[in-house]
C-alpha positions as CSV (number, residue, x, y, z in Angstrom):
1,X,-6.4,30.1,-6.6
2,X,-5.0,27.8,-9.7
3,X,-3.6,24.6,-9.6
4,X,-0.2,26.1,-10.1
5,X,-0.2,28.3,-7.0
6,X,-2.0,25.7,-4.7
7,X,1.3,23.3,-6.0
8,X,3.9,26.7,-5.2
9,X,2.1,25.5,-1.3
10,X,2.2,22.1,-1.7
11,X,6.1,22.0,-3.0
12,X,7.2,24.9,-1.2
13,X,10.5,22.8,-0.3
14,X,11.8,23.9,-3.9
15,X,14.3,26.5,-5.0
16,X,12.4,29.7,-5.3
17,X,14.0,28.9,-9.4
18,X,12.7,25.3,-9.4
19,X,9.4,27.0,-8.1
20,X,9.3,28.9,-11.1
21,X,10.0,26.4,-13.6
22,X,7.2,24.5,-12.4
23,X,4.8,27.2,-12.8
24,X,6.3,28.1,-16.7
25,X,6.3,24.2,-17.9
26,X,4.0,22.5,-16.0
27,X,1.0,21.5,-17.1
28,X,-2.4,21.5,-15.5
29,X,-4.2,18.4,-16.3
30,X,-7.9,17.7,-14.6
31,X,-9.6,14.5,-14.0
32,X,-12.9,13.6,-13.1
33,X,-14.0,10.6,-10.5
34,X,-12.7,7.0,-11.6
35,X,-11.4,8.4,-15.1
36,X,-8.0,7.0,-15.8
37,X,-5.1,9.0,-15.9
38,X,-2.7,6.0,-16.7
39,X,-3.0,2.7,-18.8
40,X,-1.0,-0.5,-18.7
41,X,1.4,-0.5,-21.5
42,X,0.7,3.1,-22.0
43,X,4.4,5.5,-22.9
44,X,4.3,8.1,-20.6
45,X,6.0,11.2,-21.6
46,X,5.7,13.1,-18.5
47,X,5.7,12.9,-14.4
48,X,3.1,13.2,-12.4
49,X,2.6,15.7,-9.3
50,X,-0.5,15.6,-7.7
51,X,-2.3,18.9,-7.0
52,X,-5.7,18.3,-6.2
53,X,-7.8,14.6,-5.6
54,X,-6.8,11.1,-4.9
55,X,-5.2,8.8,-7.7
56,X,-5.4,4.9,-7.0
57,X,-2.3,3.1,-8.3
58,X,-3.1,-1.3,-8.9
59,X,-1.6,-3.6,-11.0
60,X,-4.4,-5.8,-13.6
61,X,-3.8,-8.9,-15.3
62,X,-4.8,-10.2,-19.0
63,X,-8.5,-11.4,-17.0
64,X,-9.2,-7.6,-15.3
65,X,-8.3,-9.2,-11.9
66,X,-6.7,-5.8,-9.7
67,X,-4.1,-5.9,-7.1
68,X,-4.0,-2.4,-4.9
69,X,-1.1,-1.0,-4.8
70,X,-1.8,2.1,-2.9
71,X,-3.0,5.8,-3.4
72,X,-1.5,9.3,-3.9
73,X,-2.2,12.9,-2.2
74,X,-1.8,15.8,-2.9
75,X,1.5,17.1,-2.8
76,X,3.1,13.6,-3.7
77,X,4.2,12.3,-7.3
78,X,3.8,8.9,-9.1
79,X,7.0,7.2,-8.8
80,X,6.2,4.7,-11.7
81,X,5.6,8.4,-14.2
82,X,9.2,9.2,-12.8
83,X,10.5,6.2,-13.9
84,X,8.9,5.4,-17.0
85,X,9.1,9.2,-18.0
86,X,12.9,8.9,-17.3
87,X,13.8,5.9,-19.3
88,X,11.1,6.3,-22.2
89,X,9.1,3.2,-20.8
90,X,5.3,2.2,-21.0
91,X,3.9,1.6,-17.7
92,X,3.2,-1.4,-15.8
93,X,1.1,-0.2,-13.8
94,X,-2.9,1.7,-13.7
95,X,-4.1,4.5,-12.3
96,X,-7.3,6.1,-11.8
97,X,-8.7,9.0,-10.0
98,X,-10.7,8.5,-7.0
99,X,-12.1,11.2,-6.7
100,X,-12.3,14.6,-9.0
101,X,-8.1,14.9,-9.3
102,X,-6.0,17.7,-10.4
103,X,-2.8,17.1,-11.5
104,X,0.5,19.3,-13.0
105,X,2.6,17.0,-15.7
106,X,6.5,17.3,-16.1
107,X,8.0,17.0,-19.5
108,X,10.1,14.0,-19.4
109,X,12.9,15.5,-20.9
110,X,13.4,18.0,-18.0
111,X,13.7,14.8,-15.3
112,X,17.4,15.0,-15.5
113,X,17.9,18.5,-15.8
114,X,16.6,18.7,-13.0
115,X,17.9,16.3,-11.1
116,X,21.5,17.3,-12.0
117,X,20.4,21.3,-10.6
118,X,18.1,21.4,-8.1
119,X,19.0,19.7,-5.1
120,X,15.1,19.8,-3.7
121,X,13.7,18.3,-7.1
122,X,16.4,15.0,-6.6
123,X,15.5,15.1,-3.1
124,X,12.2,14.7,-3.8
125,X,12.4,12.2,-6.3
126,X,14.6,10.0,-4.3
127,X,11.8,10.2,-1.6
128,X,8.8,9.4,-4.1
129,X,11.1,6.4,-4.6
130,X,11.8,5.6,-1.0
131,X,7.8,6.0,0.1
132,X,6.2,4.3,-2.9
133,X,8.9,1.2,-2.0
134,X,7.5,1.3,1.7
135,X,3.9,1.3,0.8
136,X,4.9,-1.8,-2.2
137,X,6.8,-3.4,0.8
138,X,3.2,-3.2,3.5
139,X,1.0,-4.2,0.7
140,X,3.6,-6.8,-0.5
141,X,3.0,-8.2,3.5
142,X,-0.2,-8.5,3.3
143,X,-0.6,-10.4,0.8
144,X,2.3,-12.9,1.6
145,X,1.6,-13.0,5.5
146,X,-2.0,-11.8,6.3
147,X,-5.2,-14.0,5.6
148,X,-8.0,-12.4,4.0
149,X,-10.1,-11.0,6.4
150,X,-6.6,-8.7,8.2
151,X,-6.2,-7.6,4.2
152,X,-9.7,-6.3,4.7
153,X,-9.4,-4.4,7.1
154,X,-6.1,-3.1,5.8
155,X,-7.9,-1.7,2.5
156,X,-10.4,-0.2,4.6
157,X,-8.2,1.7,6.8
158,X,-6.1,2.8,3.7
159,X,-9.4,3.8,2.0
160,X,-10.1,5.7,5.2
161,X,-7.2,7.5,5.8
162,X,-6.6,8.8,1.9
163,X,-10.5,9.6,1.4
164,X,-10.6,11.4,5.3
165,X,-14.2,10.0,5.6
166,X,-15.9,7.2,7.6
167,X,-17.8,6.8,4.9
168,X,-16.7,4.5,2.0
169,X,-18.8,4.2,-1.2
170,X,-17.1,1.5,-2.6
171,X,-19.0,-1.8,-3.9
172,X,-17.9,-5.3,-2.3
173,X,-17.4,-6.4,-5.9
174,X,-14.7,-3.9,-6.4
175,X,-13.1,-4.6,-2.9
176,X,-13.6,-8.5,-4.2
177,X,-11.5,-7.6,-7.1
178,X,-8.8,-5.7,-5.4
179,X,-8.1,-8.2,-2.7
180,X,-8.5,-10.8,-5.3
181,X,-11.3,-12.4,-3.6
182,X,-15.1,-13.2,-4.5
183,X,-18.0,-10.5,-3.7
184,X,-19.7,-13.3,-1.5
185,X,-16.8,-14.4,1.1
186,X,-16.3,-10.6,1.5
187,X,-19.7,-9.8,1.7
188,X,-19.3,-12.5,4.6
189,X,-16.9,-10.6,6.0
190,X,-18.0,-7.3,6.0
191,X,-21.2,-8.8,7.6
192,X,-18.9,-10.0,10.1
193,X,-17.5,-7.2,10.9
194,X,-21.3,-5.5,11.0
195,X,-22.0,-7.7,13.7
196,X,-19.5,-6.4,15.7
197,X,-20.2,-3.2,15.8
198,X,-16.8,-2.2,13.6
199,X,-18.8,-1.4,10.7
200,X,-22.5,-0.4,9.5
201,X,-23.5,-1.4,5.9
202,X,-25.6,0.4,3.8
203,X,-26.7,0.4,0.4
204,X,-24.2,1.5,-1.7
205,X,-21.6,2.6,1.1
206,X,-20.1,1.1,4.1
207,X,-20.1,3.2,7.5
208,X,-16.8,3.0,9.4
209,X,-17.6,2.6,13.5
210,X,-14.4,1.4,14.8
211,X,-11.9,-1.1,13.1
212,X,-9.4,-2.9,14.9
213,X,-6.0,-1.8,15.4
């Protein structure tokens, strides 16, 4: 099956039309594992609609320090490409794929066209808006309210639920970097957690048992 009729399933809530449009102008782009789909700064002349693959959205300063902002399915879009694409901005943002990503691209200059006739297509804008806000607004929370070790457990539960695997292959020094921590106080951690049973840590990976709710 191509990536254009896997996306007729995955966004089967548009007009039989709109369907049809997506599958003339859309355009299949393919990603391999932690390849970058989207730079800071970059102009971005399309939208994004995720087909295949996980993309990780974070926010990096002038020193490479990462903030996690949260990651996107198949069958969800990247609000920021909406926006950007939309109103002819650069993006603020980075992205990266996760895994092996497949993804269709929207010309920008068919956002409000569409918007304006298909009532599915500004429906489902308007909740790309509303459920990339949410996710801003939880990880927003835990950095404001939560001490380090409840963030932790946070990213690993996100990491868990996106990738559908106990098993995470994801360096401390990266999770250091996206919590905006040190590799040793979460290595600390993660031992912590080891101890009790909620975790096991191998080389290279950690092993999920049972986190906390």
């Amino acid at each position: 099956m191509s990536p254009k009729e896997v996306a007729k399933d995955l966004f089967k809530q548009f007009e039989p039309e709109l369907q049809k449009k997506l599958q003339q102008v859309g355009q299949v782009r393919k990603f391999k594992e932690d390849e970058y789909l989207m730079y800071t700064g970059q102009p971005i002349r399309s939208a994004v609609l995720v087909v295949d693959g996980i993309i990780k959205v974070f926010r990096e300063d002038d020193e490479g320090n990462e903030i996690f902002m949260y990651n996107l399915h198949p069958g969800e879009a990247c609000a920021i490409s909406m926006t950007c694409a939309a109103k002819n901005l650069n993006s603020q943002v980075m992205a990266k794929a996760l895994v092996d990503t497949t993804v269709i691209a929207i010309p920008m200059e068919l956002m409000d066209e569409w918007a304006s006739k298909y009532k599915s297509w500004y429906q489902f804008v308007l909740g790309t808006y509303r459920n990339r806000f949410e996710e801003l607004l939880e990880m927003l929370d835990q950095i404001a309210f939560k001490n380090l070790d409840e963030r932790l457990l946070w990213y690993l539960r996100q990491h868990q639920k996106s990738l559908h695997s106990n098993v995470l292959k994801i360096p401390f020094t990266q999770i250091a970097l996206e919590l905006n921590s040190s590799r040793e106080v979460i290595s600390r951690l993660m031992k912590k957690l080891a101890d009790k049973g909620q975790v096991k840590l191998h080389k290279n990976q950690i092993e999920i048992i049972q986190l906390p709710i």
